[in-house]
VEXVOFI-328752 format. One record per residue (C-alpha): chain; residue in one letter; residue number from 0; x, y, z. Coordinates in Angstrom, 3 decimals. Layout:
<sites>
SITE mol type seq        x        y        z
SITE   A    a NUM        X        Y        Z
...
</sites>
This chain:
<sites>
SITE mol type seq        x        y        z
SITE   A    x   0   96.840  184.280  153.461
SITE   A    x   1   94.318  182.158  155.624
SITE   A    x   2   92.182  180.381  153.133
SITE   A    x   3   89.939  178.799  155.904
SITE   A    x   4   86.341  179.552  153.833
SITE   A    x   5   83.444  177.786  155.593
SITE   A    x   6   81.663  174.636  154.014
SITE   A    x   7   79.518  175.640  151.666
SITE   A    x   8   75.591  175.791  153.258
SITE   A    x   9   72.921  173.719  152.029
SITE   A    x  10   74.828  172.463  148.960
SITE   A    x  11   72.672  169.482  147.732
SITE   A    x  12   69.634  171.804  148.266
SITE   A    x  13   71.562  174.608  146.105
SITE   A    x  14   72.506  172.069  143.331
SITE   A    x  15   68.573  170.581  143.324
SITE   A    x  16   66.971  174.115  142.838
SITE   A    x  17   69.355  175.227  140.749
SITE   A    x  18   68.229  171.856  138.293
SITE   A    x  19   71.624  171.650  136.649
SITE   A    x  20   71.901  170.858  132.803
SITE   A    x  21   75.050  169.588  131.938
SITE   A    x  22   75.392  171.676  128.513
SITE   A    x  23   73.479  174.937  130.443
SITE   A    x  24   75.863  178.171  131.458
SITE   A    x  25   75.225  179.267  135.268
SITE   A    x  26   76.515  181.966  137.344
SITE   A    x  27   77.736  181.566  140.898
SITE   A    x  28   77.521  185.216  142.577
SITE   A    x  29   79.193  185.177  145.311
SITE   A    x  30   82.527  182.891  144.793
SITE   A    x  31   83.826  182.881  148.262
SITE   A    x  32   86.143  179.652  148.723
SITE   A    x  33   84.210  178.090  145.606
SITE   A    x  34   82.368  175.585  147.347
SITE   A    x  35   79.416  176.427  145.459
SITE   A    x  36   81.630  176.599  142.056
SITE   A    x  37   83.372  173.572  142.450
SITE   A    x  38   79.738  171.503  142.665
SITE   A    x  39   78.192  173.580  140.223
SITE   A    x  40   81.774  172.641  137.472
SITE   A    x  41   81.002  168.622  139.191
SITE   A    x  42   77.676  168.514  137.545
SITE   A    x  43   78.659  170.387  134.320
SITE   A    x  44   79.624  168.605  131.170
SITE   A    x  45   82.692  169.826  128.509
SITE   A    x  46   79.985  172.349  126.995
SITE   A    x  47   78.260  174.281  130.394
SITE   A    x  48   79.579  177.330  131.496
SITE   A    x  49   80.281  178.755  135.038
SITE   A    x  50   80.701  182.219  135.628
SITE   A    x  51   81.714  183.482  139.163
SITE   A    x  52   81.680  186.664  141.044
SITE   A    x  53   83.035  188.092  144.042
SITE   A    x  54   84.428  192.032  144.777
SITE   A    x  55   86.784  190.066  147.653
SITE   A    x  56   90.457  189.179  146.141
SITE   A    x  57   91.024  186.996  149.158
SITE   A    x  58   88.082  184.827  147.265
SITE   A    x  59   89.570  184.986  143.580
SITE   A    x  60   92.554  183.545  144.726
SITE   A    x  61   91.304  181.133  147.092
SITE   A    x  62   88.775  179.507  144.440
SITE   A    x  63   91.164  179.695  141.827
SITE   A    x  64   93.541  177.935  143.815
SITE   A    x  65   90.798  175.325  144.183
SITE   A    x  66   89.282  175.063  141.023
SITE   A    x  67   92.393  175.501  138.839
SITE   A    x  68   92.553  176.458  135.334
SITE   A    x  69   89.247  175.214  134.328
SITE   A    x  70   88.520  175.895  130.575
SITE   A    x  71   84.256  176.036  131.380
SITE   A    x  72   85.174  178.954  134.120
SITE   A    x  73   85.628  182.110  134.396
SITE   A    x  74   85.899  184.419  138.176
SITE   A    x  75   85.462  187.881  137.465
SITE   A    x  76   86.302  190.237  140.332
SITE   A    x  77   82.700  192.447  140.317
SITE   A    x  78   80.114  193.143  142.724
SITE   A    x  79   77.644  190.553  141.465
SITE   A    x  80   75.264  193.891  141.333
SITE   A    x  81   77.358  194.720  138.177
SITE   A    x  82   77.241  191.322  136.324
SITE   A    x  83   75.070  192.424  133.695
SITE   A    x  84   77.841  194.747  132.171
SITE   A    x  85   79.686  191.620  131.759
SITE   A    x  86   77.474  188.822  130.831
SITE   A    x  87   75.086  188.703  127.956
SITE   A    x  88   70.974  188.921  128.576
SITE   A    x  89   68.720  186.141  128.669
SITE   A    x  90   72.260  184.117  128.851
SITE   A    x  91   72.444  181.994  131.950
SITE   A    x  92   70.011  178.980  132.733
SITE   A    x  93   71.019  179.378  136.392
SITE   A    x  94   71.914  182.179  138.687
SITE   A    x  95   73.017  181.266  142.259
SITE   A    x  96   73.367  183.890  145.188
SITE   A    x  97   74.580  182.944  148.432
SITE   A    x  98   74.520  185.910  150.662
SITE   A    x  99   75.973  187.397  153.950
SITE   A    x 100   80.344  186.642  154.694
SITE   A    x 101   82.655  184.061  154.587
SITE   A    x 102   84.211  182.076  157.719
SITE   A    x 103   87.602  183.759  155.715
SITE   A    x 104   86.157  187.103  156.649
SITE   A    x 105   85.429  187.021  159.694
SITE   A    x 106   88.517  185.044  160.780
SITE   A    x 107   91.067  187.294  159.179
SITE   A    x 108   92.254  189.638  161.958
SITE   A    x 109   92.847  192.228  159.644
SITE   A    x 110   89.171  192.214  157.877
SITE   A    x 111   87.577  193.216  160.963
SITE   A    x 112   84.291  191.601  161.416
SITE   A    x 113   84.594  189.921  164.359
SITE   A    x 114   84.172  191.687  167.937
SITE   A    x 115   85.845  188.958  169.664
SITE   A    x 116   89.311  189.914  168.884
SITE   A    x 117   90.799  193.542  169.473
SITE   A    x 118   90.968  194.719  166.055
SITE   A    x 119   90.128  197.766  164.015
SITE   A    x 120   86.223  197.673  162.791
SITE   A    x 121   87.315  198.092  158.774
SITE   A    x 122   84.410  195.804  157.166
SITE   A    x 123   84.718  196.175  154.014
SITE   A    x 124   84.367  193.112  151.609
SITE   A    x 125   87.529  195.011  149.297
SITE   A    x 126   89.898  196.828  151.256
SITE   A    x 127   91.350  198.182  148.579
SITE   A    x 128   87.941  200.328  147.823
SITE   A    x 129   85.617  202.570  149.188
SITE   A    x 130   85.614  203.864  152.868
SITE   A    x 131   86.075  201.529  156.028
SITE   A    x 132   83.506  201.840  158.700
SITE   A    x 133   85.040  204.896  160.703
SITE   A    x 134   85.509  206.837  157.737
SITE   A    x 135   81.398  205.719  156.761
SITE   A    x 136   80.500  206.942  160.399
SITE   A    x 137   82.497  209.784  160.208
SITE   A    x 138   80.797  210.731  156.882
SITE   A    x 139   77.129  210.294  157.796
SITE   A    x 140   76.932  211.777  161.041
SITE   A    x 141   75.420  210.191  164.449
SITE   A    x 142   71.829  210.195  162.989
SITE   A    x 143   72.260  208.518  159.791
SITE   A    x 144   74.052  205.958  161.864
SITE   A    x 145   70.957  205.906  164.317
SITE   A    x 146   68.835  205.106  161.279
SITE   A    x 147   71.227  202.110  159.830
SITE   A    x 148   70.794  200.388  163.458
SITE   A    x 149   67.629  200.316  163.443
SITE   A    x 150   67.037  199.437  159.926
SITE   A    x 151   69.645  196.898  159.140
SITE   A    x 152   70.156  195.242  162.855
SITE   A    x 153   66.288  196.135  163.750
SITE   A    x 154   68.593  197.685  167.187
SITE   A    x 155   66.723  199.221  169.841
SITE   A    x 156   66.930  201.674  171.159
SITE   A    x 157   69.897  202.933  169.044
SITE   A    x 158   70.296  206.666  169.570
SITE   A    x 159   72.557  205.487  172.424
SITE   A    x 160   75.187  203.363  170.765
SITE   A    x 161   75.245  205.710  167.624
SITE   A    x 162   76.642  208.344  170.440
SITE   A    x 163   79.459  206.195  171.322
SITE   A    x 164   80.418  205.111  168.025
SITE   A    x 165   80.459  208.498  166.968
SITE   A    x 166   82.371  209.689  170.013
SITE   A    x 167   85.363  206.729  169.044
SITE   A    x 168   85.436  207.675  165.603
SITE   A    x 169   85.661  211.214  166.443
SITE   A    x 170   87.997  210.687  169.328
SITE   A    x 171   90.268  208.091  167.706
SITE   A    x 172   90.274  208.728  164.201
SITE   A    x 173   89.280  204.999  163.462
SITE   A    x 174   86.709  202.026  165.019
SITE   A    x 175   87.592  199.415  167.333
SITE   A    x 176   86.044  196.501  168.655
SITE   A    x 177   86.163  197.462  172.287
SITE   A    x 178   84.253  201.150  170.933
SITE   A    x 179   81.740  198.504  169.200
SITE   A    x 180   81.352  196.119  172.724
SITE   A    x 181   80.743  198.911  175.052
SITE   A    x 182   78.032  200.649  172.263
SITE   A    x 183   76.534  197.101  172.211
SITE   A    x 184   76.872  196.520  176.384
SITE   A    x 185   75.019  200.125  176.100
SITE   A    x 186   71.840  198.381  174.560
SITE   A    x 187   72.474  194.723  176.098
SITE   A    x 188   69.764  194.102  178.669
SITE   A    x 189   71.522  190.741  179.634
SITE   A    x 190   74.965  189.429  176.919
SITE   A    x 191   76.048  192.213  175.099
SITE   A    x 192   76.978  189.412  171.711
SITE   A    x 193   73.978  189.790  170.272
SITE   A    x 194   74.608  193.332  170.086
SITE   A    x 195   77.747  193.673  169.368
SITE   A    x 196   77.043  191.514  165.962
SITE   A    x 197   74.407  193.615  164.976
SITE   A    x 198   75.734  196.637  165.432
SITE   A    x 199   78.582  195.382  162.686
SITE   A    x 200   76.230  193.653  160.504
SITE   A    x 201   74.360  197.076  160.405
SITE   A    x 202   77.433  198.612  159.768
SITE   A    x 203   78.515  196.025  157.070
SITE   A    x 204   75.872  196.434  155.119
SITE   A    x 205   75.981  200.085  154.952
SITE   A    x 206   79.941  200.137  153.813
SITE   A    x 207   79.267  197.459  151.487
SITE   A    x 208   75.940  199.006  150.325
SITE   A    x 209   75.667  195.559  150.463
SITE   A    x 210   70.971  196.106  150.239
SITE   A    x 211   71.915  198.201  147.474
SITE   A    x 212   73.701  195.677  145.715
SITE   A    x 213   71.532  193.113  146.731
SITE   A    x 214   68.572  195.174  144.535
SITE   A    x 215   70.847  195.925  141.512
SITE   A    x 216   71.867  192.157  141.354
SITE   A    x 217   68.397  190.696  141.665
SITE   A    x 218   67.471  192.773  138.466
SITE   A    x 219   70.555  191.714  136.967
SITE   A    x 220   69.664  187.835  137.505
SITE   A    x 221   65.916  188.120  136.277
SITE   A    x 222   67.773  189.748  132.685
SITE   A    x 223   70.183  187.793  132.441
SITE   A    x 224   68.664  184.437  132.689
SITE   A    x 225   66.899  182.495  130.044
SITE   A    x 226   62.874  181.111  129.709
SITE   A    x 227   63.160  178.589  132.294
SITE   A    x 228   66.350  179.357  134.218
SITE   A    x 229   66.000  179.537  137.919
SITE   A    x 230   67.504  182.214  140.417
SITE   A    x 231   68.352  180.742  144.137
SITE   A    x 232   69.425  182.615  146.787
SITE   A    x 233   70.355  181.977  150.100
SITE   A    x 234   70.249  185.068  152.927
SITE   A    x 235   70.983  185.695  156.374
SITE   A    x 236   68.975  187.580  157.740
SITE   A    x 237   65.895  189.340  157.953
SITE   A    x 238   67.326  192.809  155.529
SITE   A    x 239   67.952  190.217  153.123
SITE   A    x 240   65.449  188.602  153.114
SITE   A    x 241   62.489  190.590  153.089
SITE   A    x 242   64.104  191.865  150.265
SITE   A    x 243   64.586  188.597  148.068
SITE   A    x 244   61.298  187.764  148.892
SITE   A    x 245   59.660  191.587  147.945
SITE   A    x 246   61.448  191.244  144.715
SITE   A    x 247   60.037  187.501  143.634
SITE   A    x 248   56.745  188.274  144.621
SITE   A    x 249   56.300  191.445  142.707
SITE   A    x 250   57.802  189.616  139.483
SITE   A    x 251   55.422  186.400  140.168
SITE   A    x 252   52.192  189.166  140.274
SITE   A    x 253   49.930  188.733  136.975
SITE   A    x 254   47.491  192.046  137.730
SITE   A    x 255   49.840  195.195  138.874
SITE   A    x 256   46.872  197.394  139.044
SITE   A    x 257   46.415  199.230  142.738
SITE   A    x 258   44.691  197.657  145.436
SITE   A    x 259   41.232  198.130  145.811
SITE   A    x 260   40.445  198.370  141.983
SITE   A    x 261   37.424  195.972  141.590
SITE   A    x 262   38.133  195.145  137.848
SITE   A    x 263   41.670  194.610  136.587
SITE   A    x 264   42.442  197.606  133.880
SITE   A    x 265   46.193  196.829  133.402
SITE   A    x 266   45.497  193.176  131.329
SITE   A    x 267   46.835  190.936  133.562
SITE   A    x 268   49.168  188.483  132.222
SITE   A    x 269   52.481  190.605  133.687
SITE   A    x 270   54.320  187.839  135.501
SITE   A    x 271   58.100  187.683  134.862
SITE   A    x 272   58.496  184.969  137.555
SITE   A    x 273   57.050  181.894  138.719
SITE   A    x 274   57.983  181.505  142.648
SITE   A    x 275   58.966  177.901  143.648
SITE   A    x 276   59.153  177.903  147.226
SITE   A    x 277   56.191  178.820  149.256
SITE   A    x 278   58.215  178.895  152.369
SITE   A    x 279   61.701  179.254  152.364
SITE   A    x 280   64.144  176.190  152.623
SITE   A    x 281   66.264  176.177  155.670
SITE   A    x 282   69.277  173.763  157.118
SITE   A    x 283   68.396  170.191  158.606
SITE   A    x 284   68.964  169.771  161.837
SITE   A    x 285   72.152  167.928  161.202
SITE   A    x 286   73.452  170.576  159.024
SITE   A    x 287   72.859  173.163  161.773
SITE   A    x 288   74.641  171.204  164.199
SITE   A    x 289   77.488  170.402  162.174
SITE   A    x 290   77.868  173.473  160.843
SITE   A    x 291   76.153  176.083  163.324
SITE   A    x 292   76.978  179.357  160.784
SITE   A    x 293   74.371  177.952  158.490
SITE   A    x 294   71.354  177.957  161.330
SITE   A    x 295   70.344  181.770  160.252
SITE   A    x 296   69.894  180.668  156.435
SITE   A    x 297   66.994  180.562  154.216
SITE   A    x 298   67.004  179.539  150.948
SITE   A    x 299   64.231  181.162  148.321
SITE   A    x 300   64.163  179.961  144.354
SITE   A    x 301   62.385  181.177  141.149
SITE   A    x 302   61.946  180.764  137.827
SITE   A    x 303   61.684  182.944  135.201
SITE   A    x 304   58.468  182.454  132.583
</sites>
């Protein structure tokens, strides 16, 4: 197995928002190689607690081979969307969610994420679940896969890559890279890359109903953390984003009444959430040179009243 996970992205920033007590129990969403996990255990004493997530065996065994049999951890192989039915309410001081893939992922020939090797298009984050992209495609029809273009990849115009994805799947029976470059090449008005990546990240996140989990584990965080305990998450792009940043504003709002009322009538006072960062934290520029997966991330942190 090629354990080659990235570095971790904007670890000291992680570690300061996060405001680690040594004795406190925090939960590391998405495990990957454990870069996060291992700093998180570093600034935990004999009593905190780490909990870790990730729906990607490749990841459980690569942390655990880093971490070892640490008595204050525990990896549980979930979609962090479903660690609520696992952890306890109002139970973690800290909640830590660093979105998007691993460096693992996309260099594993066999994953599929990467256009710049002839491979089959599979995408999911588990292989041993759910449906790979063809079998998605094939499902949904062309204009369901229109719509995920241009929602998750903002691609346009996409009605004429959909057509040739749909065509390969239909033709082939499964999705290949070179069905994926000449969709993308389709669209391209000068490099087709750009393209080409967005068409699978679009794709991605639709096999991995990665927005839907996204939503589900947001909720999860702002039950299961205490008075106090802060939720940071890091995202990739805009999808994500927008989303993280939808979801602490609306729990940071005092009045919920409509807009437009001119006195308040629901009592104020409904705030969940206090939001800590105005504008969200991105890479130095050393980091993004050193390290140019990490130039597309933004880092957002709450904490909960």
């Amino acid at each position: 197995m090629n354990s080659g996970y990235h570095l971790p992205v904007m670890l000291d920033e992680c570690m300061e928002w996060l405001a680690i007590g040594p004795s406190g129990r925090y939960v590391d969403c998405t495990l990957g190689g454990g870069g996060h996990s291992s700093a998180i255990l570093g600034r935990l004493g004999p009593d905190g607690r780490l909990d870790s997530f990730d729906r990607d065996p490749d990841a459980i065994a690569a942390a655990t081979a880093r971490i070892g049999d640490d008595p204050r951890w525990t990896a549980h192989r979930l979609p962090f969307g479903e660690m609520a039915s696992v952890l306890e309410p109002e139970s973690a001081d800290g909640v830590l969610m660093d979105l998007g893939i691993s460096s693992h992922q996309v260099d594993e020939p066999s994953r599929g994420f990467s256009f710049r090797r002839s491979e089959k298009a599979d995408l999911r984050m588990d292989q041993s679940a759910g449906e790979d992209a063809a079998r998605w495609i094939a499902r949904v029809g062309e204009r369901e896969l229109k719509d995920a273009l241009v929602r998750n990849a903002d691609l346009r115009p996409a009605a004429r890559a959909a057509r040739i994805l749909f065509a390969a799947v239909e033709r082939d029976g499964e999705l290949r890279m070179e069905s994926v470059l000449e969709a993308a090449r389709s669209v391209a008005r000068g490099r087709a890359d750009d393209a080409a990546a967005r068409i699978l990240q679009a794709l991605r996140i639709e096999v991995n109903d990665e927005i839907g989990q996204l939503r589900s584990g947001l909720e999860a965080a702002r039950s299961l953390l205490r008075r106090g305990g802060r939720l940071v998450v890091m995202s990739y792009h805009s999808v994500e984003d927008r989303c993280v940043k939808q979801a602490m504003a609306e729990w940071a709002k005092d009045c919920v009444c409509p807009p437009g009322l001119p006195v308040c009538r629901c009592g104020g006072n409904r705030a969940t959430a206090k939001v800590l960062t105005r504008r969200p934290v991105v890479p130095s520029e050393e980091e993004q040179r050193s390290n140019p997966r990490s130039r597309s991330a933004k880092l957002r942190a709450c904490e909960k009243l």
